[in-house]
Biopython code that builds the backbone (N, CA, C, O; Angstrom):
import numpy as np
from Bio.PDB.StructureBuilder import StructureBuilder

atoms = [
    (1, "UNK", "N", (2.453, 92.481, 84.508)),
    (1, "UNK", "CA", (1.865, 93.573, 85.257)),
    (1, "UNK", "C", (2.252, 93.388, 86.727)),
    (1, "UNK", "O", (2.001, 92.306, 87.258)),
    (2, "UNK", "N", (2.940, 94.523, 87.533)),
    (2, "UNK", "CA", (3.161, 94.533, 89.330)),
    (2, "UNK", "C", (1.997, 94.502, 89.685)),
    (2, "UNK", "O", (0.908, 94.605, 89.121)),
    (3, "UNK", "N", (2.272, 94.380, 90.478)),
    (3, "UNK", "CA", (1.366, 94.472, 91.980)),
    (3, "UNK", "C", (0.732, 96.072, 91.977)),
    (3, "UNK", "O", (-0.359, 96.373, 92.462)),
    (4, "UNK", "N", (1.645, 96.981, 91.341)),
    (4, "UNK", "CA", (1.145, 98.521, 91.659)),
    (4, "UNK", "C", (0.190, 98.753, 90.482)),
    (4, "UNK", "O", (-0.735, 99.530, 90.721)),
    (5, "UNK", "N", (0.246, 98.222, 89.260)),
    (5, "UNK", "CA", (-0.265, 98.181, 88.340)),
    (5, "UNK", "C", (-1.348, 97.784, 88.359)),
    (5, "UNK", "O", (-2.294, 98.489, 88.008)),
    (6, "UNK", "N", (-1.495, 96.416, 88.820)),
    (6, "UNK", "CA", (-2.959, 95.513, 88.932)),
    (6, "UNK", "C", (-3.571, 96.357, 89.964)),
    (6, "UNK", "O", (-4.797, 96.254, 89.973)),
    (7, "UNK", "N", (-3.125, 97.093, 90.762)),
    (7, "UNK", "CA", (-4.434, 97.488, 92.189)),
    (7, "UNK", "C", (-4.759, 98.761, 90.907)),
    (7, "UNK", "O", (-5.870, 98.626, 90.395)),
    (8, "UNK", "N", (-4.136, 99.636, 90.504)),
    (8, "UNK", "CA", (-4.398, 100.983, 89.784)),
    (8, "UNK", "C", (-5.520, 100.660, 88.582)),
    (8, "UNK", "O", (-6.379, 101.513, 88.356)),
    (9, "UNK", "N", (-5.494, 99.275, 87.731)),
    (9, "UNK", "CA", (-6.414, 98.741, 87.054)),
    (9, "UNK", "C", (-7.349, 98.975, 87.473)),
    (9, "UNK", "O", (-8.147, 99.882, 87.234)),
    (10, "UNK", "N", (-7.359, 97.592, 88.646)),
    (10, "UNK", "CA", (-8.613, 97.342, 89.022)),
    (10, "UNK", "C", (-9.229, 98.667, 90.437)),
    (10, "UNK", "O", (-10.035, 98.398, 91.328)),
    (11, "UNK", "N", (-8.625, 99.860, 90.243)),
    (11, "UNK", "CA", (-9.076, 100.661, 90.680)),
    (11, "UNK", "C", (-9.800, 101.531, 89.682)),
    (11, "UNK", "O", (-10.428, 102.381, 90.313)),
    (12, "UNK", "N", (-9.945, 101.646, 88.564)),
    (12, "UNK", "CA", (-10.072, 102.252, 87.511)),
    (12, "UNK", "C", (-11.410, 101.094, 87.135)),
    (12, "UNK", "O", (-12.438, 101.557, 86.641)),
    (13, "UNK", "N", (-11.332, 100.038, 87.328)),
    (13, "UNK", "CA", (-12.745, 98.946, 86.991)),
    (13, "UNK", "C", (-13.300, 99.477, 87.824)),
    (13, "UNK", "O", (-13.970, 100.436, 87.439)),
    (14, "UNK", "N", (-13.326, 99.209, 89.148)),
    (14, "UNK", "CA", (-14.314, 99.601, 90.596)),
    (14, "UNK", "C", (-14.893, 100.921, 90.350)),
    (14, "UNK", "O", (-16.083, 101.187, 90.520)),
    (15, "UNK", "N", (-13.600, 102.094, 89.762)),
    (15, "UNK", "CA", (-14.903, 102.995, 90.094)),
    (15, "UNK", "C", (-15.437, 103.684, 88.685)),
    (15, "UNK", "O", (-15.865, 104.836, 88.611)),
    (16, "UNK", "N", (-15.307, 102.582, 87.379)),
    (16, "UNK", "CA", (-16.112, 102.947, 86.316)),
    (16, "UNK", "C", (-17.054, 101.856, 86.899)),
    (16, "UNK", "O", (-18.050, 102.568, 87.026)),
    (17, "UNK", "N", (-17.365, 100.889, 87.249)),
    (17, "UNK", "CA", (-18.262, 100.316, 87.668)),
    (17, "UNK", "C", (-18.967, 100.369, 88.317)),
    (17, "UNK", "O", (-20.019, 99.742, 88.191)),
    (18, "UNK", "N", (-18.661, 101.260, 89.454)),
    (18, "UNK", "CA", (-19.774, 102.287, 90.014)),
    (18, "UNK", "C", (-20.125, 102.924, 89.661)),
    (18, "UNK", "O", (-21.350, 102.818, 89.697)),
    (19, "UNK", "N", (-19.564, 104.360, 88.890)),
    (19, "UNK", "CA", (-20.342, 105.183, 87.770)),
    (19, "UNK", "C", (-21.340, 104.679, 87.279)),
    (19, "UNK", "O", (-22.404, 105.135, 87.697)),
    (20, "UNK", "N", (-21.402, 103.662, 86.317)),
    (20, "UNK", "CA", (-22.457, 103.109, 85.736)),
    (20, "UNK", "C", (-23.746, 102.291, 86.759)),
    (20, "UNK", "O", (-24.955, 102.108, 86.620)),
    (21, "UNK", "N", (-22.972, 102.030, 87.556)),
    (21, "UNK", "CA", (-23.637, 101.255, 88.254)),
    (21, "UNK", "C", (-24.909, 102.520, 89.491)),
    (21, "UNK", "O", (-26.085, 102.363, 89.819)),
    (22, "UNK", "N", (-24.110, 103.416, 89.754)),
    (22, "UNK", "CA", (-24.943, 104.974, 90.320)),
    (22, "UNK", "C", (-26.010, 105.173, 89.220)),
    (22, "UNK", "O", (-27.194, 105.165, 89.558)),
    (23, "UNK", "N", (-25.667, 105.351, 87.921)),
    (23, "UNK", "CA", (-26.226, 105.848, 86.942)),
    (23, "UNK", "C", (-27.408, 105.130, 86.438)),
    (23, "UNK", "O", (-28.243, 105.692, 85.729)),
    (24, "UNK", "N", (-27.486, 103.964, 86.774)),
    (24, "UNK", "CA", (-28.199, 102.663, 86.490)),
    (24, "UNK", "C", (-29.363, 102.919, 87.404)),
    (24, "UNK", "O", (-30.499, 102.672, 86.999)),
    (25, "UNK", "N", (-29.205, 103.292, 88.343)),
    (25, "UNK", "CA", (-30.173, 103.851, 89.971)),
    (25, "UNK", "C", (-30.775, 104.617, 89.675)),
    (25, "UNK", "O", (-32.000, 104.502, 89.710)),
    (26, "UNK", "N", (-29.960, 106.089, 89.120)),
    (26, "UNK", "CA", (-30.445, 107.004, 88.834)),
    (26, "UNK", "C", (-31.169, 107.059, 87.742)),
    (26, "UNK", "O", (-31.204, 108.191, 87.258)),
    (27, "UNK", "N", (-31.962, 105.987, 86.981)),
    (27, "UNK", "CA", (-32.467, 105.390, 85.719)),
    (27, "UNK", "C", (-33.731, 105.292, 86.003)),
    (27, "UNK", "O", (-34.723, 105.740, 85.428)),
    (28, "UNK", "N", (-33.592, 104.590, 87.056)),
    (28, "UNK", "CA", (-34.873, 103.539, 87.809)),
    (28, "UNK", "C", (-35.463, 105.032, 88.621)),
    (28, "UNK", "O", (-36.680, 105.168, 88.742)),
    (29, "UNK", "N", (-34.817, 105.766, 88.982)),
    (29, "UNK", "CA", (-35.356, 106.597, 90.207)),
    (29, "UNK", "C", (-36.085, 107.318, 89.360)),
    (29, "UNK", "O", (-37.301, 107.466, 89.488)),
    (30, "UNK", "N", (-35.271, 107.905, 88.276)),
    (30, "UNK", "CA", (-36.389, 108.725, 87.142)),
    (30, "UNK", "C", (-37.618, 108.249, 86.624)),
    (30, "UNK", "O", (-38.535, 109.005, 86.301)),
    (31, "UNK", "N", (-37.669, 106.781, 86.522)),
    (31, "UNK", "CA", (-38.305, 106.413, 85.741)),
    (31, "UNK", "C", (-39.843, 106.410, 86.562)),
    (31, "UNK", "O", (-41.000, 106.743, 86.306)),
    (32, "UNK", "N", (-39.092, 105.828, 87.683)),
    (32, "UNK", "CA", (-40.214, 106.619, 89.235)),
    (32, "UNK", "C", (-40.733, 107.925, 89.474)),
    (32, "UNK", "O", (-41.624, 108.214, 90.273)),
    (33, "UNK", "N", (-39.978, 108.844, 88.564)),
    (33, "UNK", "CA", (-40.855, 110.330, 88.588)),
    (33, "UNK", "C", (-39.820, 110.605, 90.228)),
    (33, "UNK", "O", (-40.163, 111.646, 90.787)),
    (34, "UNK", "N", (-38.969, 110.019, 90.786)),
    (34, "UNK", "CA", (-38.293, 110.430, 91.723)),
    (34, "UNK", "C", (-36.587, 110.975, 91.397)),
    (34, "UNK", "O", (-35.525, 110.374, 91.564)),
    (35, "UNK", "N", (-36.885, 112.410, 90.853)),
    (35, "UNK", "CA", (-36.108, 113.506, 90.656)),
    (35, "UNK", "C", (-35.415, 113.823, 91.505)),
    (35, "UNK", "O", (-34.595, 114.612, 91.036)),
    (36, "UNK", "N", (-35.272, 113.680, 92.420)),
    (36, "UNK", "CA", (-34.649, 113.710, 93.738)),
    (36, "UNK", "C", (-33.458, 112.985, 93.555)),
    (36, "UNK", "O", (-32.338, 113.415, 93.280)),
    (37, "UNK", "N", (-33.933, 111.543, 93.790)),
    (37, "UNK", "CA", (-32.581, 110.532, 94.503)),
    (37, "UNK", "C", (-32.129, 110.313, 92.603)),
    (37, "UNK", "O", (-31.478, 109.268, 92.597)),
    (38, "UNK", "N", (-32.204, 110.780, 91.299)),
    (38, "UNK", "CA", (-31.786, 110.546, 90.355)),
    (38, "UNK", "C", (-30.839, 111.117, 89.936)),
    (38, "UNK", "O", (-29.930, 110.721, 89.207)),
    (39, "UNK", "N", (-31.174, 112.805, 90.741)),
    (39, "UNK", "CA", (-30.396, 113.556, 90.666)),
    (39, "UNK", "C", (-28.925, 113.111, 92.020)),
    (39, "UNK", "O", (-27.727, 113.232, 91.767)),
    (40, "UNK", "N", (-29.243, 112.839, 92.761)),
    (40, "UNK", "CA", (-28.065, 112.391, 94.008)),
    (40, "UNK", "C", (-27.273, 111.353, 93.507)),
    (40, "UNK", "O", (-26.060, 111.437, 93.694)),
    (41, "UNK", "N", (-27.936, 109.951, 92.632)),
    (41, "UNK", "CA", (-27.519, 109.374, 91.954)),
    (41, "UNK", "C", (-26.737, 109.744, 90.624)),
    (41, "UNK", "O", (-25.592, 109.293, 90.594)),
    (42, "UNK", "N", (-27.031, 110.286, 89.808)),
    (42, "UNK", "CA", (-25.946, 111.077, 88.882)),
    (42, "UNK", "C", (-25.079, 111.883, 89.418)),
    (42, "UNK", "O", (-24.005, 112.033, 88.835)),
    (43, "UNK", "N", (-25.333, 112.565, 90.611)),
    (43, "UNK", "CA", (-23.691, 113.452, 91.698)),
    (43, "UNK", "C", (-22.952, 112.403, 91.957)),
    (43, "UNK", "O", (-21.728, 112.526, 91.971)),
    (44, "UNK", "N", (-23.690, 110.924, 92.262)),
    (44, "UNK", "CA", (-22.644, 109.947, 92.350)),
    (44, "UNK", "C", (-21.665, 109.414, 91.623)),
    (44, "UNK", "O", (-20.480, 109.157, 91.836)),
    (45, "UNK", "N", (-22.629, 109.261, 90.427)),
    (45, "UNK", "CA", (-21.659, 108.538, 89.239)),
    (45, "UNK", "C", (-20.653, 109.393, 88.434)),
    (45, "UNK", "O", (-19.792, 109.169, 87.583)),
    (46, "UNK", "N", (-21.239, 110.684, 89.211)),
    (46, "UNK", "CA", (-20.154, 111.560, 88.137)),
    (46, "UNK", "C", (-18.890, 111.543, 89.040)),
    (46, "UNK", "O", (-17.813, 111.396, 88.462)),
    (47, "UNK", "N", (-18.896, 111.674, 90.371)),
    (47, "UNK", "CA", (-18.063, 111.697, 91.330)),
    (47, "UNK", "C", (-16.934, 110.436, 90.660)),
    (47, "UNK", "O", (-15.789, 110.596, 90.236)),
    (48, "UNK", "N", (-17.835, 109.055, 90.773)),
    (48, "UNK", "CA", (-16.684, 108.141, 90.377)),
    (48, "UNK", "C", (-16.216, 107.641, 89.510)),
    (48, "UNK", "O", (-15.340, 106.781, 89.410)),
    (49, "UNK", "N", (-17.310, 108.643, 88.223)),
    (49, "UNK", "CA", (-16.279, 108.692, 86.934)),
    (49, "UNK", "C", (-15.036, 109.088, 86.737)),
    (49, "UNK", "O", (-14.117, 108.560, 86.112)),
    (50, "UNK", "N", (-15.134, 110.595, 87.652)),
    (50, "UNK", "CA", (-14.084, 111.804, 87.557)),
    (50, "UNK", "C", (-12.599, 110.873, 88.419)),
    (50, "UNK", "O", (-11.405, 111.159, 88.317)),
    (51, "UNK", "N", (-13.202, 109.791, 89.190)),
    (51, "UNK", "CA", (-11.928, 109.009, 89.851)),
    (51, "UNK", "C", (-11.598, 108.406, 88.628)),
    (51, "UNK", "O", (-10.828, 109.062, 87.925)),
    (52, "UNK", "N", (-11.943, 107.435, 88.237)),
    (52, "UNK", "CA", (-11.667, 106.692, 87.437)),
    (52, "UNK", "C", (-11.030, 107.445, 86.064)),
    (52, "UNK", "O", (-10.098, 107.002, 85.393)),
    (53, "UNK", "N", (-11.554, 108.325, 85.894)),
    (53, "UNK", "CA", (-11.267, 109.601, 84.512)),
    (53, "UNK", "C", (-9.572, 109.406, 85.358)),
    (53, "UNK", "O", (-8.598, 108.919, 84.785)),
    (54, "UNK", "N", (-9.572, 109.894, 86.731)),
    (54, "UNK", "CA", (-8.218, 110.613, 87.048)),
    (54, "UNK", "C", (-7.173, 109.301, 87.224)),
    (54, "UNK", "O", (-6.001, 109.632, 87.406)),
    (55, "UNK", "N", (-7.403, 108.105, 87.198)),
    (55, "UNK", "CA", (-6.689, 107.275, 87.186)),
    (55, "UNK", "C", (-6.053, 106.749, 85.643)),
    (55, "UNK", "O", (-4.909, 106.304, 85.544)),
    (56, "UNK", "N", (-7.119, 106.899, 84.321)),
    (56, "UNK", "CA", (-6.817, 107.021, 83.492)),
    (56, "UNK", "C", (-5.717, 107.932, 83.348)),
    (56, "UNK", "O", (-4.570, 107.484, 83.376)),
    (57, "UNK", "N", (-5.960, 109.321, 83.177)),
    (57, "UNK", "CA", (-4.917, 109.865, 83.179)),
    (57, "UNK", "C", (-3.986, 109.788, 83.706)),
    (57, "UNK", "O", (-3.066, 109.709, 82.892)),
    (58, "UNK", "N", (-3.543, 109.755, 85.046)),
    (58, "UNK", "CA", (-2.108, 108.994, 85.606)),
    (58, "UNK", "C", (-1.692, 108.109, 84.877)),
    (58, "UNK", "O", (-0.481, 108.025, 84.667)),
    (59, "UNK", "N", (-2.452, 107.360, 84.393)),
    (59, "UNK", "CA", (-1.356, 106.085, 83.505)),
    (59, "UNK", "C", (-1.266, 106.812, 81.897)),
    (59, "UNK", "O", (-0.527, 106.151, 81.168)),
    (60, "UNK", "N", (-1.581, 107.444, 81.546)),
    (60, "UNK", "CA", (-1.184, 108.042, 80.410)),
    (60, "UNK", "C", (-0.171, 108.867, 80.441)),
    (60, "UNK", "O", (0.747, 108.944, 79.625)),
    (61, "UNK", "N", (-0.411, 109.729, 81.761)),
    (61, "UNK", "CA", (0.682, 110.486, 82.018)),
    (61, "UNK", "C", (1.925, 110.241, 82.245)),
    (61, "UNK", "O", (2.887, 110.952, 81.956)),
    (62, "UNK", "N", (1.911, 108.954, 82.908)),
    (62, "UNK", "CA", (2.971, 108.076, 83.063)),
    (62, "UNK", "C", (3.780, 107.605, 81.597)),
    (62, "UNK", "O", (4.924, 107.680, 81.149)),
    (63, "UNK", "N", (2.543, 107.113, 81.183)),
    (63, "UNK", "CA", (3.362, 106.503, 79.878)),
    (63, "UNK", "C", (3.557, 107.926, 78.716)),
    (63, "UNK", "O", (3.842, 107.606, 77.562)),
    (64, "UNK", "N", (3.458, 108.913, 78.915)),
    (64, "UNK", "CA", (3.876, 109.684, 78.057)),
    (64, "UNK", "C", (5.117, 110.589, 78.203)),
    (64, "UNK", "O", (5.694, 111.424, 77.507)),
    (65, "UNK", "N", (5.295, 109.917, 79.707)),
    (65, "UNK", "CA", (6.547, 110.223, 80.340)),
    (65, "UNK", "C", (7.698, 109.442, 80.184)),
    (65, "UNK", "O", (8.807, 109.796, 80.585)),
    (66, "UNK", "N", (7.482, 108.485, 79.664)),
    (66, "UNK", "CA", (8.290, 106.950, 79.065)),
    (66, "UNK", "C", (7.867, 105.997, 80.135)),
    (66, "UNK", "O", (8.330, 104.875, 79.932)),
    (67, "UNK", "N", (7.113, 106.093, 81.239)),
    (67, "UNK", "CA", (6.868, 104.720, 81.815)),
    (67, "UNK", "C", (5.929, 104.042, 81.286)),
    (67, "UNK", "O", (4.907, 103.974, 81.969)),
    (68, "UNK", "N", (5.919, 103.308, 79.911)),
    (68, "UNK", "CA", (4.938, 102.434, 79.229)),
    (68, "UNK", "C", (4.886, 101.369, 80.504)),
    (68, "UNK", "O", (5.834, 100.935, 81.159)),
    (69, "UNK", "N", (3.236, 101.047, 80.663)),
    (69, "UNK", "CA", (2.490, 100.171, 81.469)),
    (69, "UNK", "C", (2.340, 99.161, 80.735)),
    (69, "UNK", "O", (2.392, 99.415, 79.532)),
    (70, "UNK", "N", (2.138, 97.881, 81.071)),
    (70, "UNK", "CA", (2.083, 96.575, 80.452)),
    (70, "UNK", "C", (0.898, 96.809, 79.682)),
    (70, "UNK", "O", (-0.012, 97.330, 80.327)),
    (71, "UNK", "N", (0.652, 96.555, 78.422)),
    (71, "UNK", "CA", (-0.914, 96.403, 78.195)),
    (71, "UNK", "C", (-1.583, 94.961, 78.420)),
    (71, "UNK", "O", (-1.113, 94.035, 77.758)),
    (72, "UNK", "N", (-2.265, 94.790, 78.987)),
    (72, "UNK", "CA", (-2.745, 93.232, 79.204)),
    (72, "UNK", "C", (-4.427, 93.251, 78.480)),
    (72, "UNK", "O", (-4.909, 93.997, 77.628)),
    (73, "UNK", "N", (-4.918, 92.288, 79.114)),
    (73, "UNK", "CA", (-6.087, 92.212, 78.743)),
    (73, "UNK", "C", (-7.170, 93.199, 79.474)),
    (73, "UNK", "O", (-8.048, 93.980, 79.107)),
    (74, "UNK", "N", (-6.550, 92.669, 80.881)),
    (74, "UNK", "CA", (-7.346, 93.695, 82.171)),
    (74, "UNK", "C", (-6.981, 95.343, 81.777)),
    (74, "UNK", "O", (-7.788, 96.223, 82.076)),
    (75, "UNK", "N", (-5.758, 95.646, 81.116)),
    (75, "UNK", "CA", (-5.676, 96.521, 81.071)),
    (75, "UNK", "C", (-6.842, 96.978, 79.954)),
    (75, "UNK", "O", (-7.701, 97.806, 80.259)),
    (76, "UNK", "N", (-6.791, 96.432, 78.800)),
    (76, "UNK", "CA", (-8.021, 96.545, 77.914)),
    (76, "UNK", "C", (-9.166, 96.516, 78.881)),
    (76, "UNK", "O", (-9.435, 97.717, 78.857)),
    (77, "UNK", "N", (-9.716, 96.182, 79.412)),
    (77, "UNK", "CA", (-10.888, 95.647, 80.224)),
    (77, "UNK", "C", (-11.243, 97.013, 80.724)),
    (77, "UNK", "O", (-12.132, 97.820, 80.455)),
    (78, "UNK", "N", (-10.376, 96.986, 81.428)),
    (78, "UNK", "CA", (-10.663, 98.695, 82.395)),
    (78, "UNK", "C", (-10.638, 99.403, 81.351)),
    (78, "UNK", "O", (-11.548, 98.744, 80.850)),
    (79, "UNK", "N", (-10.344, 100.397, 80.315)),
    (79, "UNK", "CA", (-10.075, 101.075, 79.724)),
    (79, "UNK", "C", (-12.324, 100.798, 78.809)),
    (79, "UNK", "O", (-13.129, 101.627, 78.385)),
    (80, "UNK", "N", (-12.358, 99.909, 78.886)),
    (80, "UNK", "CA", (-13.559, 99.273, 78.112)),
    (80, "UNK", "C", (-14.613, 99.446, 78.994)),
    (80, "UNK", "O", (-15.721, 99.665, 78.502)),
    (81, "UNK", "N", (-14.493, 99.391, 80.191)),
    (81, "UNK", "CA", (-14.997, 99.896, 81.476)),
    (81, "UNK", "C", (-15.596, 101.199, 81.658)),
    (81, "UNK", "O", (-16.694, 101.622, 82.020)),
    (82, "UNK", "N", (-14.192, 101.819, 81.176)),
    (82, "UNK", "CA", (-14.582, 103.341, 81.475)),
    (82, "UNK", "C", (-15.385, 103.975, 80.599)),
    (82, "UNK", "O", (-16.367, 104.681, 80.830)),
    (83, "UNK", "N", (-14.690, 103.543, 79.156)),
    (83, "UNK", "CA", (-15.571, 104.131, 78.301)),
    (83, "UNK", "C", (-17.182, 104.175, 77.689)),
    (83, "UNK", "O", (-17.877, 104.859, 76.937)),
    (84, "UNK", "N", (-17.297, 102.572, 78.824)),
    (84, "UNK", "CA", (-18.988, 102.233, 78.842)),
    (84, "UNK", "C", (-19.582, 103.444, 79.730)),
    (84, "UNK", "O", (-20.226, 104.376, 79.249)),
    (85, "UNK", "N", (-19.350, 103.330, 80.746)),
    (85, "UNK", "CA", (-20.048, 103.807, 81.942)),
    (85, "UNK", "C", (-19.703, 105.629, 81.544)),
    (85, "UNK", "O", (-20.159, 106.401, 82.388)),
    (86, "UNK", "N", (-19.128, 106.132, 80.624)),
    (86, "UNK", "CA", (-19.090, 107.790, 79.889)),
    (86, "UNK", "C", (-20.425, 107.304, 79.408)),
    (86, "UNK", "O", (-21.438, 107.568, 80.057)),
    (87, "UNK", "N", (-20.476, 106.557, 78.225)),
    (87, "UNK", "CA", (-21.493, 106.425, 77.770)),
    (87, "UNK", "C", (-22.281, 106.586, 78.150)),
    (87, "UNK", "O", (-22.930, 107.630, 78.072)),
    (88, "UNK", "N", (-22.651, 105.255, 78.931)),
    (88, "UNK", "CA", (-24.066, 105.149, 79.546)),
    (88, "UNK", "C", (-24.386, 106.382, 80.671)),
    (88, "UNK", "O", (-25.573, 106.610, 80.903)),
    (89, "UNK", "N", (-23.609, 106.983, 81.200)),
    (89, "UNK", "CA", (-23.507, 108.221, 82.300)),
    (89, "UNK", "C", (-24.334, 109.300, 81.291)),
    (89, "UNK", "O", (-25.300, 109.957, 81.676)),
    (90, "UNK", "N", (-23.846, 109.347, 80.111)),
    (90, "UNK", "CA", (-24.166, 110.868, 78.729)),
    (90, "UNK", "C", (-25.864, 110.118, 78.598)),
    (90, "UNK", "O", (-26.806, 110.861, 78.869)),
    (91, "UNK", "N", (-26.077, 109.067, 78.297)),
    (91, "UNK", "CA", (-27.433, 108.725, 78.121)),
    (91, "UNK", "C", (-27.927, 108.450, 78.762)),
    (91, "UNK", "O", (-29.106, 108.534, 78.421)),
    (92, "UNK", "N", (-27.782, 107.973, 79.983)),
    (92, "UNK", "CA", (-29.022, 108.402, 81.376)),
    (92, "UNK", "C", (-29.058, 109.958, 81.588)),
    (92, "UNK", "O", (-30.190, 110.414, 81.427)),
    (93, "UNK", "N", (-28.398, 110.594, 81.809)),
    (93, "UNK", "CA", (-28.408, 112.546, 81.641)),
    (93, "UNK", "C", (-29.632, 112.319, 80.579)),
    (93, "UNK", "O", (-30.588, 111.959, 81.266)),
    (94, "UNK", "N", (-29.909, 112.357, 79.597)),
    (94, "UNK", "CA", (-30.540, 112.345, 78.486)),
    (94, "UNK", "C", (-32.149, 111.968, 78.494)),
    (94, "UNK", "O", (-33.105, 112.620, 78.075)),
    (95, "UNK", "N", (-32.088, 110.661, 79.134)),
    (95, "UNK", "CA", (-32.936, 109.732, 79.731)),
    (95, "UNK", "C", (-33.772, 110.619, 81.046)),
    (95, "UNK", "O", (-34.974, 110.546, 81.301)),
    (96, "UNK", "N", (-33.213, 111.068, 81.430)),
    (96, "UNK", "CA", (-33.642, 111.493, 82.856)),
    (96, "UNK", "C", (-34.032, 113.051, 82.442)),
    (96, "UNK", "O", (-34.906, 113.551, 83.150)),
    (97, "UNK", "N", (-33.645, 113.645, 81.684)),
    (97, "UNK", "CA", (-34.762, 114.720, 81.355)),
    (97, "UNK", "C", (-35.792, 114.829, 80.194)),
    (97, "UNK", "O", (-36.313, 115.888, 79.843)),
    (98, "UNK", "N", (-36.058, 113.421, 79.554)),
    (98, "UNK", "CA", (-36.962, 112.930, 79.017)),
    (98, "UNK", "C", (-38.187, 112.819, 79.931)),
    (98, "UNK", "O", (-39.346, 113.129, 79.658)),
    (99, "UNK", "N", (-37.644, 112.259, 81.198)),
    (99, "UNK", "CA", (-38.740, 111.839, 82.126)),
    (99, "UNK", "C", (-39.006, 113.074, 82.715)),
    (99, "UNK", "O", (-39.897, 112.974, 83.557)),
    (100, "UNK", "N", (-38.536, 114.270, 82.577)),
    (100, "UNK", "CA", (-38.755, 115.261, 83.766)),
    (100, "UNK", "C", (-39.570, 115.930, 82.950)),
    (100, "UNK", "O", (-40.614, 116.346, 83.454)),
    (101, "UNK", "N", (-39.316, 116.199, 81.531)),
    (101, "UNK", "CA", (-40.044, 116.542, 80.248)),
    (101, "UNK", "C", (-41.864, 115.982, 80.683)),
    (101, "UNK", "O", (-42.884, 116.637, 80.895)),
    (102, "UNK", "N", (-41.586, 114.517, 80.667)),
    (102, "UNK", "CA", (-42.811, 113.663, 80.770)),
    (102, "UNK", "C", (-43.442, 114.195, 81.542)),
    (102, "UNK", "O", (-44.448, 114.786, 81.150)),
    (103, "UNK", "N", (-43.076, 114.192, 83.038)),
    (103, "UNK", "CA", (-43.929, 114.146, 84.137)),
    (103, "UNK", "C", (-44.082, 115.766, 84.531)),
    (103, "UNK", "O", (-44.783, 116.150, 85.467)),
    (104, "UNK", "N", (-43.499, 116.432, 83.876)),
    (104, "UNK", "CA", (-44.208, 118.169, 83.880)),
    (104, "UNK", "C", (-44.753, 118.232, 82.745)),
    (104, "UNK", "O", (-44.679, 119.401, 82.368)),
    (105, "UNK", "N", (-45.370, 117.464, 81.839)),
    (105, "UNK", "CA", (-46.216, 117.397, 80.834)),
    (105, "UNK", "C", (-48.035, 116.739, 81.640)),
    (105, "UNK", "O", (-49.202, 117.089, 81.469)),
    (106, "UNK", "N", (-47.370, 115.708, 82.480)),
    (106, "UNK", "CA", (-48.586, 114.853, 82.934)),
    (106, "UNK", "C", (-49.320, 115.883, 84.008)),
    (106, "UNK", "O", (-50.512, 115.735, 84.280)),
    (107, "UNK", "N", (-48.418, 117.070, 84.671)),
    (107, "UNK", "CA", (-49.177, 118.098, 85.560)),
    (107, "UNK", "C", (-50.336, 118.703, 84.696)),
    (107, "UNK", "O", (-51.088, 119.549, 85.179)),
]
sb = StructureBuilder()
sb.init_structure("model")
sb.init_model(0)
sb.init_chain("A")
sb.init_seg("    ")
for serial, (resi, resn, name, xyz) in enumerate(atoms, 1):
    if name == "N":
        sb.init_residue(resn, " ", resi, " ")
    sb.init_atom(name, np.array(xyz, "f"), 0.0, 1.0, " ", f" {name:<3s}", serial, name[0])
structure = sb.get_structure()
């Protein structure tokens, strides 16, 4: 793997790892009945999914162009990355209008 490769990885870790990591906030904030910063927190994580989404695609695009990218481990890693933090991004959404459910039930 280059040098251009490894930063594009681990650019694709950083910002599925923030996704999840926004989304994780926005968990706690709900769970606080604070609808507010849960909601600012999910604008976040979606923001640096959609990076990370768009870095994925560049390297697909690439390699479907014939520039096959090394597959390494990291490359697995990131790719394992991303597809957590979709996840967990689809089930905090889920999570968080459970609680909004809740707490306009408790009015």
């Amino acid at each position: 793997m280059n040098d251009e490769q490894l930063q594009i990885v681990m650019g694709l870790i950083m910002n599925a790892g923030n996704a999840k990591g926004e989304a994780v906030a926005a968990l706690a904030a709900a769970k606080s009945n604070d609808f507010t910063e849960a909601e600012k927190r999910m604008t976040a994580a979606n923001e640096a999914l959609v990076e990370a989404h768009n870095t994925q695609t560049g390297l697909l695009t690439a390699e479907a162009s014939g520039n096959n990218a090394e597959v390494t481990l990291l490359m697995v890693h990131s790719q394992d990355h991303l597809m957590n933090a979709i996840s967990y991004i689809g089930l905090t959404q889920e999570l968080i209008d459970v609680y909004k459910r809740l707490a306009e039930s408790d009015k």
